[in-house]
C-alpha positions as CSV (number, residue, x, y, z in Angstrom):
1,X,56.1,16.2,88.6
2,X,55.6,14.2,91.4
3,X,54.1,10.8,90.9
4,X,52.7,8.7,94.3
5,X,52.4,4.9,93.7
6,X,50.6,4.0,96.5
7,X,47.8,1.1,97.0
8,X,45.3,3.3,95.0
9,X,47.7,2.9,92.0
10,X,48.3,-0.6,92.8
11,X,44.7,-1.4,93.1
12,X,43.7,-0.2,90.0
13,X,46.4,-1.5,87.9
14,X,45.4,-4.9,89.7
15,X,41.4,-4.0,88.5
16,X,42.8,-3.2,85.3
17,X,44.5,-6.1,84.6
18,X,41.5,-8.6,85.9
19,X,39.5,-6.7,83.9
20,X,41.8,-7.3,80.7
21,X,41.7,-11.2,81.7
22,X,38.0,-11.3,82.7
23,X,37.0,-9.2,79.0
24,X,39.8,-10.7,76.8
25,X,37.6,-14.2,76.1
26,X,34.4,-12.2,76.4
27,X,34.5,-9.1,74.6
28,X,37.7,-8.9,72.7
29,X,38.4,-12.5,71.2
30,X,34.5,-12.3,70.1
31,X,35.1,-8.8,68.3
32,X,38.5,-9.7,67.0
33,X,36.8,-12.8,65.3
34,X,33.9,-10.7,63.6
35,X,36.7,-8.4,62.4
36,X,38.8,-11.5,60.9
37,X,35.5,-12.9,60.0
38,X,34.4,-9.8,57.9
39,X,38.2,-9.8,56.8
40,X,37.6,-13.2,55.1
41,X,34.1,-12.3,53.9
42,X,35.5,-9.6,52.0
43,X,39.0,-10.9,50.6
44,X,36.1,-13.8,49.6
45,X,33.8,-11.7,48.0
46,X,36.4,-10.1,46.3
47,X,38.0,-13.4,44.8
48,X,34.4,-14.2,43.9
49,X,34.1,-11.2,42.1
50,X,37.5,-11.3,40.2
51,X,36.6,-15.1,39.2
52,X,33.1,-13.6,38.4
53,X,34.6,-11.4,36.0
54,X,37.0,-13.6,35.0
55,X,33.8,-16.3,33.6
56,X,32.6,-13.2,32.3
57,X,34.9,-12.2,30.1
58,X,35.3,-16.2,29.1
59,X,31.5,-16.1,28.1
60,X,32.3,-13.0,26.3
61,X,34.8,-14.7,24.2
62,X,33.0,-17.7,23.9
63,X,29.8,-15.4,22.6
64,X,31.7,-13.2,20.2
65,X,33.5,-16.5,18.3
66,X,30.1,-18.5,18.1
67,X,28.5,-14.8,17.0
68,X,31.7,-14.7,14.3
69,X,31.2,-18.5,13.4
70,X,27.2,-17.9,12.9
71,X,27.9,-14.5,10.7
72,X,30.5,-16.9,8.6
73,X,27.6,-19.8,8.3
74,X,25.5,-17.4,7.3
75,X,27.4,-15.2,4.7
76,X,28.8,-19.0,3.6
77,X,24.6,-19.8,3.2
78,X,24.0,-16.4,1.7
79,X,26.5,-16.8,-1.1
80,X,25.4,-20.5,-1.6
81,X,22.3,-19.4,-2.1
82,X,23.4,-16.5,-4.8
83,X,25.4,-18.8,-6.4
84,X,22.1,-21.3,-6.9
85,X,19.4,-18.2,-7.9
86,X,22.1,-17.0,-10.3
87,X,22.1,-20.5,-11.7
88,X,18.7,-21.3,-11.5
89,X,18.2,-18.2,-12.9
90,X,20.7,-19.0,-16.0
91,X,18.4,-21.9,-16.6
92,X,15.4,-20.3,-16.9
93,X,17.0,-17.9,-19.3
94,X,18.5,-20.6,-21.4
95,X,14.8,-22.4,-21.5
96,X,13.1,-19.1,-22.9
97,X,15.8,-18.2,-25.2
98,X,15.1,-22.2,-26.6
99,X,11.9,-21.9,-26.3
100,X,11.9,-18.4,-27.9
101,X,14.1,-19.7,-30.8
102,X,11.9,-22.8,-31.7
103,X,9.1,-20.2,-32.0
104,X,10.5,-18.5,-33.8
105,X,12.2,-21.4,-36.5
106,X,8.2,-22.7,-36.4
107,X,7.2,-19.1,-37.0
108,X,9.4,-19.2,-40.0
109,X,8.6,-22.9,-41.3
110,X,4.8,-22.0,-41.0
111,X,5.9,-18.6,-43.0
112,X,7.5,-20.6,-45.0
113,X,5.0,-23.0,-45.4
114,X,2.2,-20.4,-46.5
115,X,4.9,-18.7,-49.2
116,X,5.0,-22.1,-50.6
117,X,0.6,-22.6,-50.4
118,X,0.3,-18.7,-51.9
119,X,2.8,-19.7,-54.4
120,X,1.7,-22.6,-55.4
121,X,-1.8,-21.3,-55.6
122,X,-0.5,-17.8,-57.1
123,X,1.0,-21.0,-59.8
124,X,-2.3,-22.7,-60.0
125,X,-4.0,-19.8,-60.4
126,X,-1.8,-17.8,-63.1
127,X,-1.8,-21.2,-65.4
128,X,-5.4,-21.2,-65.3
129,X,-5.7,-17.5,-65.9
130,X,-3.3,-18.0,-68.9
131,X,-5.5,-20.6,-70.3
132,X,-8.7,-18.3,-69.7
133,X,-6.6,-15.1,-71.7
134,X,-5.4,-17.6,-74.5
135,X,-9.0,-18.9,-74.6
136,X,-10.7,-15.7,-75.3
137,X,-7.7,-14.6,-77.6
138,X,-8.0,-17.8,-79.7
139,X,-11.5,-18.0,-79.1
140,X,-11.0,-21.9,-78.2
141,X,-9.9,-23.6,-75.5
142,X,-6.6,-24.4,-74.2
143,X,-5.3,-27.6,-72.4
């Protein structure tokens, strides 16, 4: 291979190079900057992103212990709440079994109570029916 470096050569390394210096603050530095521009809007994105995620997954947290603190309240108010129908409940019970009981004791005393009339007439009534036989047997009556 032969190579000729003559003023040809010469002349277009020399346009090369004032072409390298004339596009370097024009075209290159310009393009270089949106490249480490973009660069930065990327890597920024992605660290935006990441701490995105990162509040996320904090919110998640934060959600999941106040959904576990509410489900706690609530099971806490649900058994409260058992605890006072199962009482109330007890109350009521005991105030119809009273009630049922002093029904029944004055069901009994008023039973008792109209034993005592019947007998009491069934005494009247047999003393004067004695009298009335022991009249008509004697023929007289009896006081």
């Amino acid at each position: 291979m032969n190579i000729d470096l003559d003023l040809s050569f010469t002349l277009q390394m020399l346009l090369f190079a004032a072409l390298i210096v004339a596009l370097k603050p024009l075209l290159f530095d310009p393009v270089l900057r949106i490249f480490e521009e973009r660069e930065r809007r990327t890597d920024g994105a992605r660290d935006e992103a990441r701490e995105m995620q990162e509040r996320a997954g904090e919110l998640l947290e934060k959600y999941e212990a106040e959904l576990s603190r509410v489900g706690r309240a609530a099971a806490e108010e649900r058994e409260r709440m058992r605890a006072e129908t199962t009482r109330l409940e007890n109350e009521i019970l005991a105030e119809a079994r009273a009630g049922t009981a002093r029904i029944l004791d004055q069901g009994r005393k008023d039973i008792a109570d109209q034993v005592e009339a019947i007998r009491f007439d069934l005494g009247r009534q047999s003393e004067r029916l004695a009298r009335q036989i022991a009249a008509r047997a004697l023929g007289r009556e009896v006081h």
